[in-house]
C-alpha positions in Angstrom: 52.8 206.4 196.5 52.2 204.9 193.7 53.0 200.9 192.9 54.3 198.9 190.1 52.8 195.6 188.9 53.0 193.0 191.9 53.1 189.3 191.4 52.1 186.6 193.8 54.0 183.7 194.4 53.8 181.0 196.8 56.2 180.7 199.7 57.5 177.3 198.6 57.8 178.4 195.4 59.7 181.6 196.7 62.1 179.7 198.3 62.6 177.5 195.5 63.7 180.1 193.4 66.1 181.4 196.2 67.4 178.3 197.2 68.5 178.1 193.4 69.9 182.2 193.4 72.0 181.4 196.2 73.2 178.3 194.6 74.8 180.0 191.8 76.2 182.1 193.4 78.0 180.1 195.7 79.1 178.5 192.5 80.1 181.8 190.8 81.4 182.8 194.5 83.5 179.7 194.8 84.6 179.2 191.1 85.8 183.2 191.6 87.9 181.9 194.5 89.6 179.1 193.6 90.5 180.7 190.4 92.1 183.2 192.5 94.0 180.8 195.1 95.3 179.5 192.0 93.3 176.5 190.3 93.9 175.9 186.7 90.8 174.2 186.2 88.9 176.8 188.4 90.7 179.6 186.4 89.7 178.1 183.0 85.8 177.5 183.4 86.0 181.1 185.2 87.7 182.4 182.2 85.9 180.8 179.4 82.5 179.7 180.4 80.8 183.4 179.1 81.8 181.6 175.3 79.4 179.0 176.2 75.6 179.2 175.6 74.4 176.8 178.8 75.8 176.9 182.4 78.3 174.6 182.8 77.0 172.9 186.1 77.0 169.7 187.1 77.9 169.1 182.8 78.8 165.7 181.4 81.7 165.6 179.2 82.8 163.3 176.4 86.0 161.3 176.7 88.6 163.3 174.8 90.5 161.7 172.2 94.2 162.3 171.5 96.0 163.3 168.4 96.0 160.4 165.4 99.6 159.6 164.4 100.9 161.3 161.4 100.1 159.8 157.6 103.3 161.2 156.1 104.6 158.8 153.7 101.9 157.0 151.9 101.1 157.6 148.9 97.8 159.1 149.0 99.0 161.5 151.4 102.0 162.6 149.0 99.6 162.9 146.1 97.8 165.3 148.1 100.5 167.6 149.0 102.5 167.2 146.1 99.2 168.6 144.5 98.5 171.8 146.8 102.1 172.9 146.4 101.2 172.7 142.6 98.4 174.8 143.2 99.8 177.8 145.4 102.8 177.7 142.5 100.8 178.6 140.3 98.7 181.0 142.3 102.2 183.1 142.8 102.5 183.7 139.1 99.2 184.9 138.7 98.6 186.4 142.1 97.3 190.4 141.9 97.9 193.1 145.0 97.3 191.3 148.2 94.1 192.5 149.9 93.6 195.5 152.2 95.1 195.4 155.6 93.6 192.9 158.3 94.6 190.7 161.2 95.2 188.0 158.5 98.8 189.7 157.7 100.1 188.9 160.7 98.7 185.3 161.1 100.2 185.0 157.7 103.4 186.0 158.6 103.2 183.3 161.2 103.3 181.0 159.0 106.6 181.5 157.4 108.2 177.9 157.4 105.0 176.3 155.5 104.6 179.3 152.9 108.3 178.3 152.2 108.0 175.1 151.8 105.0 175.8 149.7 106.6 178.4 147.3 110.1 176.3 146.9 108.0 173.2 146.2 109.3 171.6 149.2 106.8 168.6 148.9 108.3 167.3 152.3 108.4 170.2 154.7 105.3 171.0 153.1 103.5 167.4 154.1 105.0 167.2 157.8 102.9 170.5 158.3 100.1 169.3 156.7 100.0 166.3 158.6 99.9 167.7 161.8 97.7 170.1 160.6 95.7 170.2 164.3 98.4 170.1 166.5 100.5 172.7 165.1 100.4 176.4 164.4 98.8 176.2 160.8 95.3 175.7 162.3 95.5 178.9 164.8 92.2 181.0 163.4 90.7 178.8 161.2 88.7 176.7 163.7 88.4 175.2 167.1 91.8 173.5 167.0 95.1 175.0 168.5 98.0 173.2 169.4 97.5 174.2 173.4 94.4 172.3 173.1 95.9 168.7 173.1 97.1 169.4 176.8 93.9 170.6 177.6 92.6 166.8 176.6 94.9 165.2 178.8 94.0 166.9 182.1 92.6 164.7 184.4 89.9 166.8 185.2 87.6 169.0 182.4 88.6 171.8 181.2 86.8 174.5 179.2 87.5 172.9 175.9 85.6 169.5 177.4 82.5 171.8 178.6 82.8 173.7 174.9 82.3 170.0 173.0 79.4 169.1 175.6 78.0 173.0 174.9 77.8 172.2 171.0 76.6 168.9 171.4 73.2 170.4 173.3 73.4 173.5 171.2 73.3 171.4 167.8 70.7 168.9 169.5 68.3 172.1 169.6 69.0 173.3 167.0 67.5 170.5 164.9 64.9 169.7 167.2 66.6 166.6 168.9 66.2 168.2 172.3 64.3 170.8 173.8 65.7 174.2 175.4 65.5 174.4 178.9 63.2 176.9 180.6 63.9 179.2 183.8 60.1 180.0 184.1 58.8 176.7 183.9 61.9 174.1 185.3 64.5 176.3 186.7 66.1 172.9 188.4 66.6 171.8 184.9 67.5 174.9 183.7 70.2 175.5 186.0 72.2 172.5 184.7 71.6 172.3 181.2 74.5 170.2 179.9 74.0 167.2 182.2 72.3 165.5 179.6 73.2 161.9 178.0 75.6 163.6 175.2 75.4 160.1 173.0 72.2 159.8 173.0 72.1 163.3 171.7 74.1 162.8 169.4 72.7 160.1 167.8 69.4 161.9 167.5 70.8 164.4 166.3 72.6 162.6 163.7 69.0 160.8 162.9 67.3 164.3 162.4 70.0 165.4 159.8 70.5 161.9 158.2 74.3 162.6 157.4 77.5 162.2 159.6 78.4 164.4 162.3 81.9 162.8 162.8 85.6 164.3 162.6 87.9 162.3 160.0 90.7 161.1 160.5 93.1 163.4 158.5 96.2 166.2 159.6 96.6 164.6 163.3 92.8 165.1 164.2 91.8 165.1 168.0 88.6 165.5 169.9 86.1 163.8 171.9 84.3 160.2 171.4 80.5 160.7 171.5 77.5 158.4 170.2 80.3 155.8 169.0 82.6 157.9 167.2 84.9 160.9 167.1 83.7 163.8 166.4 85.1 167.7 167.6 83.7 171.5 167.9 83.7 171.9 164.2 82.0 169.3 162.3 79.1 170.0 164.8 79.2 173.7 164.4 79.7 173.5 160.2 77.3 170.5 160.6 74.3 173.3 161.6 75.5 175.7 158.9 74.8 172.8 156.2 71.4 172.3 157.6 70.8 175.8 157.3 72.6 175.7 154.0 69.6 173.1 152.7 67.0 174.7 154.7 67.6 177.3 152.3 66.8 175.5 149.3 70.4 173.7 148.7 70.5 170.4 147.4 72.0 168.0 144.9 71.2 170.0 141.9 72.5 173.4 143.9 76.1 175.6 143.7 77.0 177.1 146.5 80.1 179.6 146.9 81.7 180.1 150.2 84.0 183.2 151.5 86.9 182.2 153.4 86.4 178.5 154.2 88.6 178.0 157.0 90.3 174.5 156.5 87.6 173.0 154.6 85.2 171.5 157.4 81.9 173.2 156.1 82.8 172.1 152.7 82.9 168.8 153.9 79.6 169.0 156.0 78.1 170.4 153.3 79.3 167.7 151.0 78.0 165.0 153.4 74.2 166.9 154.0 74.1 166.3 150.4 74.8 169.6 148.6 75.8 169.4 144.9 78.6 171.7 143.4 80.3 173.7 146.0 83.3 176.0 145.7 85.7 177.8 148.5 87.4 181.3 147.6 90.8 182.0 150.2 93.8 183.3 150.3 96.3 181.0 148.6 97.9 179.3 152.0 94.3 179.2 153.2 93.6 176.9 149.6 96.5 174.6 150.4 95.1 173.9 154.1 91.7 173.3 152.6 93.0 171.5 149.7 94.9 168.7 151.6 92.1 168.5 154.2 89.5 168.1 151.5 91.5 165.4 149.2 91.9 163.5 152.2 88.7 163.4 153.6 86.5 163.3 150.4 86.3 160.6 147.4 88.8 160.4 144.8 88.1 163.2 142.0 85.6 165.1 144.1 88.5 168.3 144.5 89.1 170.8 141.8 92.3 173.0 142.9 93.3 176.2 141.4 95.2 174.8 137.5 93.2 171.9 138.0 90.2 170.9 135.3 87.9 168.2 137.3 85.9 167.9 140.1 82.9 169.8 141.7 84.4 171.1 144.6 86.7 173.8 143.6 88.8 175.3 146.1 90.1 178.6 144.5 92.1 181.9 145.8 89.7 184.9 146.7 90.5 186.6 143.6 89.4 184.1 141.1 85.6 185.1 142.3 85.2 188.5 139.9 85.8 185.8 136.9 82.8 184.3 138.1 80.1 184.3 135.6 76.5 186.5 137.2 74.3 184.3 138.4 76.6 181.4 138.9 75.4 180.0 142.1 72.2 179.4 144.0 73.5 180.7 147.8 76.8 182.1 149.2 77.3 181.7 153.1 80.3 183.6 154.9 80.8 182.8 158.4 83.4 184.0 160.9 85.5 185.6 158.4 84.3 189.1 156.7 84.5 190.8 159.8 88.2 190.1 159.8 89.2 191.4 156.5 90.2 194.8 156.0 87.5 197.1 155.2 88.0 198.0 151.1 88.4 194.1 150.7 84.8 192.8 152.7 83.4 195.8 151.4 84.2 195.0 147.8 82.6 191.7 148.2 79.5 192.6 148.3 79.2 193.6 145.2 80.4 190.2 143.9 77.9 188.6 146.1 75.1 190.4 144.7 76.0 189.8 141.3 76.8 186.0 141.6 74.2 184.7 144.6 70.6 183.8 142.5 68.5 183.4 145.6 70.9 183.9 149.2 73.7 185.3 150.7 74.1 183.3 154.3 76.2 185.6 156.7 77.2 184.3 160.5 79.6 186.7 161.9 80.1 188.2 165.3 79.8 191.8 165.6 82.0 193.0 168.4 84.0 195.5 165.9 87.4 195.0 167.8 90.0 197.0 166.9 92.9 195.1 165.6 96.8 196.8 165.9 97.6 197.9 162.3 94.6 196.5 160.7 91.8 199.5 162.6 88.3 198.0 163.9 86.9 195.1 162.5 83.5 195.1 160.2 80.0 194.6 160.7 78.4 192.8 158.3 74.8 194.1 158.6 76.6 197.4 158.0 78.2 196.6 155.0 75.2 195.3 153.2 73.5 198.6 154.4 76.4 200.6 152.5 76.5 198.7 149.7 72.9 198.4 148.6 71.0 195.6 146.7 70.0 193.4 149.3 66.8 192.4 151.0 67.3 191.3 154.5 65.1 188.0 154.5 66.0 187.2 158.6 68.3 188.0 161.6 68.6 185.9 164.7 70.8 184.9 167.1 73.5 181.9 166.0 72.3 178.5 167.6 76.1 177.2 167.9 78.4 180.4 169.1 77.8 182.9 171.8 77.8 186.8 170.2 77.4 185.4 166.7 74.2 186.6 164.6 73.0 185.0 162.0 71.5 186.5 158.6 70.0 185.9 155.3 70.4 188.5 152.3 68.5 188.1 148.8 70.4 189.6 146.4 67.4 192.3 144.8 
């Protein structure tokens, strides 16, 4: 009979290891349980912990912090709307076909008051949305904010959300080089309960290592969780990692970069704050108005550029506007958690575009599960529409640092 390799161990060490095997799985054992003898809290972590890229146990969390009040009515907050209903006016008159078919027709149907109040110039209806922006419906798909989620902050004990915040907080921290991974080989105690780690002290090491602020403002009814001092939420830390890699690849104060669906604006605004010069955001027209308010809000006077507008250097713009772009127009374009989602004819005619206006990068981080959507068929790959389309170098793949399933990629355009 013949053996495979055989490794030697000592017998403390042996039962070291198994003392810590049968520790998780009592914990897996007895999360499993009280999930099924019917504990919320037991049923959430059991439900959502696979999102997470550390073990949850014995994790610290961060003190949530509840919903700002509303800042309908002041002036600021007026000019704001008053001037992304302008905008998505005018992008109706000059609007083309929509795009193909994708699971963003029926999140846009959803969102039938607000594109009403939007196309009847309803400045009012318009604003309340806008200022609730995180606690309502508008926000479902663009980020880590849903309107379930504020309910989640007020349990009295932590819930997946609060071991999600404390999961980005270590993820970012390593990311940078503010903390070090833990390893199962050489510190399984350790290891075993990665996120019980001082969370404001990583934070503001983290915040040292990037040199530009990792917090949340204070705009469209914002919530999250106070860390190192301030508030700060899921997003800016995630966004807050794709600007570093944004100026790890050469972006600076002198730089353009052009993003691909920009959610509400937040990686704009990180990128803004890690010091990137001239940026611009291409959407779909509701998408622009979300982004617009956020970013007019959050940003200094005359820094936002919306679609009819003739100032500013960071132009949020519907998706079409991109073919008008001249070749060559901007240093990098980075696409994240968005092409996969589109229907197939319109991510696969970006490319193209990409290639034609990206001098030096094209920054994908996408998830590719390919999930088949009703009435919309199976989501895309990125990696596999690059292959199709021809004319890019692939420069680097790796795993995301911040989501779980997410890979990262750089393209140069050849």
């Amino acid at each position: 009979m013949k053996l495979g390799p055989i490794h030697v161990i000592r017998d403390t060490t042996f039962q070291t290891l198994q003392s810590f095997q049968d520790l998780s799985q009592q914990f897996h054992a007895a999360l499993g349980t009280a999930s099924q003898n019917g504990s919320l809290l037991a049923h959430q972590v059991w439900e959502h912990t696979h999102d997470l890229l550390h073990s949850p146990l014995c994790a610290r969390v961060a003190s949530p912090v509840l919903p700002s009040p509303p800042s309908t009515g002041d002036a600021d907050d007026r000019e704001a709307v008053e001037r992304v209903v302008a905008a998505y006016q005018k992008t109706t008159a000059d609007r083309p076909e929509p795009p193909s078919p994708s699971m963003w027709d029926r999140i846009t149907r959803e969102k039938g008051e607000f594109l009403t109040a939007l196309a009847a110039g309803d400045v009012p209806t318009a604003g309340r949305g806008l200022a609730n922006l995180f606690g309502s419906e508008l926000i479902w798909g663009l980020g880590h904010f849903h309107a379930d989620h504020i309910a989640l902050l007020k349990s009295p004990e932590p819930t997946h959300l609060h071991y999600r915040f404390s999961d980005s907080v270590v993820n970012l921290a390593e990311a940078v080089g503010a903390a070090r991974p833990t390893s199962a080989q050489q510190d399984m105690l350790t290891h075993f309960q990665p996120l019980n780690r001082d969370l404001d002290a990583l934070y503001a090491a983290t915040a040292t290592k990037l040199g530009f602020d990792l917090s949340f403002p204070d705009v469209g009814g914002r919530y999250g969780f106070s860390v190192g001092g301030q508030v700060s939420a899921i997003d800016s830390l995630t966004h807050a990692y794709t600007a570093h890699r944004l100026r790890q690849l050469g972006a600076g104060p002198a730089s353009t970069v052009y993003e691909i669906g920009g959610g509400y604006g937040c990686l704009a605004l990180m990128a803004r704050r890690a010091g990137v010069g001239k940026y611009t955001i291409f959407d779909l027209p509701w998408v622009n108005a979300l982004q617009g308010y956020f970013l007019i809000r959050t940003l200094p006077t005359g820094t936002v550029r919306l679609y009819g507008e003739t100032t500013g250097d960071l132009r949020v713009l519907p998706y079409w506007t991109l073919a008008a772009e001249p070749d060559k127009s901007c240093d990098g374009l980075v696409n994240t958690d968005s092409l996969p989602e589109m229907g197939r004819a319109t991510a696969a005619g970006y490319l193209p575009q990409i290639r034609r206006v990206a001098k030096r990068f094209f920054l994908s981080i996408n998830q590719e599960a390919k999930a088949v959507v009703s009435g919309a068929g199976e989501q895309n790959c990125v990696a596999e529409l690059v292959d199709e389309a021809g004319g890019f170098a692939t420069r680097s793949r790796q795993r995301h640092w911040m989501r779980q399933g997410y890979v990262e990629e750089v393209f140069e355009p050849v």
